[in-house]
N, C-alpha and C positions, 0 to 999 in steps of 0.2 A: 576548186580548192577554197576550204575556207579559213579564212585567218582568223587566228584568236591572237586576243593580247594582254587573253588573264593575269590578272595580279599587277600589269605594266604601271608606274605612276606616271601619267603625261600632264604636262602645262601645255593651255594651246591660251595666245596671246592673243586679245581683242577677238574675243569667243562669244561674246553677246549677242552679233547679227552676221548676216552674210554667210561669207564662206566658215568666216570663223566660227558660227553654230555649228556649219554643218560639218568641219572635219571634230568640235566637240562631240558633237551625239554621234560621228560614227567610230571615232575610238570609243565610245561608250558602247556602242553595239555592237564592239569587239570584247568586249569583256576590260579593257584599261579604267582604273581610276584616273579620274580627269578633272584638273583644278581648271575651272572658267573665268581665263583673268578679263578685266572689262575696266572702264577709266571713269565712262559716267552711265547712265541708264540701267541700276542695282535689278530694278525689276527686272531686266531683259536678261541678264545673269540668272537671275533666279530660277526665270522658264527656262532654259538649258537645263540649268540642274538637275530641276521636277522631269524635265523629260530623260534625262540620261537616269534617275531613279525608276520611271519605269521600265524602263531597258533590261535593271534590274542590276547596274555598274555605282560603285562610288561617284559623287562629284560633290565640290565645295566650288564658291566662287571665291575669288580674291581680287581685289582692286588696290590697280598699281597705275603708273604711269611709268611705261616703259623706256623713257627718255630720261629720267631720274634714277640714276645709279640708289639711294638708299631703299627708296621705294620698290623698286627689284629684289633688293638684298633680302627686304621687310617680305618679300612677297617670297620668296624662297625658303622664309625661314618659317613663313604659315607651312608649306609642303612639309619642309624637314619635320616639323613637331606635326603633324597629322600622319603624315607617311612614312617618313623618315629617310627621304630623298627623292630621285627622279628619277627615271629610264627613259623618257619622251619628251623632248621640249619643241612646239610646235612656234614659230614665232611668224604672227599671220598678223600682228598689228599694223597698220599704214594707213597713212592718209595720201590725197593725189594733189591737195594745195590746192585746186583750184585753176583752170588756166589763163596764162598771163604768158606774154612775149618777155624773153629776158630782160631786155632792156626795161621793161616796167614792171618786170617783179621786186615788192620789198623784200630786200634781204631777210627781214627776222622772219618773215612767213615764210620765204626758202627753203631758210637755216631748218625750220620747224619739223619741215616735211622728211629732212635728213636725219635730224633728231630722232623721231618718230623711228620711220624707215629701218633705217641703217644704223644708227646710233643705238637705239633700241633693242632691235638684233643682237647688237656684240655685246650689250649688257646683260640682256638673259643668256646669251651662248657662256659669256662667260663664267655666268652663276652654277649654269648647268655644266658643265665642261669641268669646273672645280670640283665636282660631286661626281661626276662619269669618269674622269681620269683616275679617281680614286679610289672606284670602285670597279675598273678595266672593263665596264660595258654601257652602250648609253645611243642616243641616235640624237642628234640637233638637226632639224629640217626648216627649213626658212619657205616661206611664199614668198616669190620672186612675182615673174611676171615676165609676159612676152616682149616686154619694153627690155626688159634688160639689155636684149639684140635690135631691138624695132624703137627709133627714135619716135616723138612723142611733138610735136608742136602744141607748145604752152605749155607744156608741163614737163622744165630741165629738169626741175628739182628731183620729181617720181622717177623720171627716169634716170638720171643720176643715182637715185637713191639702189634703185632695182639692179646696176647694174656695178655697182658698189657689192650687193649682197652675192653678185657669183661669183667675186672675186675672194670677200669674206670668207665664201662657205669653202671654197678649193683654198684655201691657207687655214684654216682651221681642221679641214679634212686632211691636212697635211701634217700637221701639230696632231692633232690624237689619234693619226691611225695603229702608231706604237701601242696603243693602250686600249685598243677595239674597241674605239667610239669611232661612231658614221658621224662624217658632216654634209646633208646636201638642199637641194632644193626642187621645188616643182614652180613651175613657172604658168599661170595660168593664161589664157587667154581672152575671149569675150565671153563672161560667164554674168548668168542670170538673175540678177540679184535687186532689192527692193533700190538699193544706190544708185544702177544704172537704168530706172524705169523710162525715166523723160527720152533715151535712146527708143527701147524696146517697143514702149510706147506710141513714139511717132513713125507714121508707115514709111517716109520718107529716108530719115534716118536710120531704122532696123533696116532699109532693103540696101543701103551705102554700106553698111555694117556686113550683114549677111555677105556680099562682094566681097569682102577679104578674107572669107573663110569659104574655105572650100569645100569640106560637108556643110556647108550652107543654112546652120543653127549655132546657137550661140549653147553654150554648155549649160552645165546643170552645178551648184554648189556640191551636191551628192556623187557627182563626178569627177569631182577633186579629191571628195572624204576620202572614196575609193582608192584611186592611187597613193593616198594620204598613208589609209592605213597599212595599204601594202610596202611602201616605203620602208616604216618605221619596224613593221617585221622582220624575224628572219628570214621569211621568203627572198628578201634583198638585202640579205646579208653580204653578198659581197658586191655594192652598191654604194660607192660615196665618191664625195668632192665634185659633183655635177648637179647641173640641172637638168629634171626630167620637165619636159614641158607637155602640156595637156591645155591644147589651143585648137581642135578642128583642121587642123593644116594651116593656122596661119601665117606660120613659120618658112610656109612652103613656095612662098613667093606665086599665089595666086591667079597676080595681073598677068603673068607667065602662061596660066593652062590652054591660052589660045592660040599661040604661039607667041614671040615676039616683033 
């Protein structure tokens, strides 16, 4: 089956590198106009762009800080006047802080990661949400993360944050379903990417790794777009207030397969 998502307008949030290129360029290889929002690195916005233009899709970049309620607004209102609204808001911005044991994390780098995260989140959900309820169709999809369920040493904050957004997306999917807007998520797992090289990198490390997934490879960013795009179609149209997770089995309680 192949999904088109002609004409869609989507926002995919902190779209410059990672995953968040690759679920850009694959709504773009679905045929959606795709605004590439990004915070610093203009260039790396740019190449999305140029590649979602050969695709042969719309795309504009926008810079926002998604933590900043105005700066969202400012960023909603480049879509409205280019587009003239939304049908896809992908919110894939996050950071992980950095890890630190509670007791020695600073608060304001915390606070940040929440910010970021989850605060973030409900301020484009809610830009988009304003425009989708008003026009009785719309999909808000958040990247979560296999932490949402799977604690995290050293990193409360991420995983706070992550586990904060399935509770967001199942009350917001509860608030627009009257009005046929999806709310959900997909939850990644160890996925492949330039951020987590010093892992994949060290043999040691990837074979500790690979142990907690049970197809025994770590994913692919393009394996996320995938369910990405199929989320936000109507293929899963009747699909919302959950997280779909796409982890290898990690979920699956691995250290299990041998027995207990």
């Amino acid at each position: 089956m192949e999904i088109r998502l002609n004409g869609k307008r989507a926002l995919v949030t902190g779209a410059n590198s990672g995953i968040g290129r690759a679920l850009a360029i694959g709504l773009g290889q679905s045929g959606a106009r795709v605004a590439v929002n990004y915070v610093s690195s203009p260039d790396k916005a740019d190449e999305v762009v140029a590649e979602i233009h050969r695709e042969g899709a719309e795309a504009m970049a926008v810079r926002a800080d998604v933590s900043d309620a105005a700066q969202v607004a400012a960023m909603f209102g480049q879509i409205d006047q280019a587009w003239g609204g939304i049908d896809v808001l992908v919110n894939n911005a996050g950071i992980d802080g950095g890890a630190t044991v509670a007791w020695e994390a600073d608060p304001a780098a915390w606070r940040r990661v929440l910010d970021i995260n989850l605060v973030g989140a409900f301020l484009c959900a809610r830009e988009a949400m304003r425009r989708m309820v008003a026009q009785k169709s719309g999909v808000v999809l958040g990247i979560s993360s296999v932490h949402e369920l799977i604690p995290w040493t050293g990193f409360s904050a991420y995983t706070a944050s992550k586990a904060g957004m399935s509770m967001l997306v199942k009350t917001l999917a509860q608030e627009a379903a009257p009005y046929g807007v999806r709310v959900l998520a997909v939850g990644p797992g160890a996925i492949k990417t330039p951020i987590n090289a010093n892992v994949w990198n060290d043999p040691k490390l990837y074979a500790d790794l690979l142990d907690k997934i049970p197809l025994r490879r770590m994913g692919t960013p393009e394996e996320i777009a995938a369910m990405v795009v199929f989320l936000v179609s109507d293929a899963a149209a009747y699909v919302t207030g959950t997280t779909i997770f796409v982890d290898g089995g990690m979920l699956d309680y691995p250290d299990f397969q041998h027995g207990g």
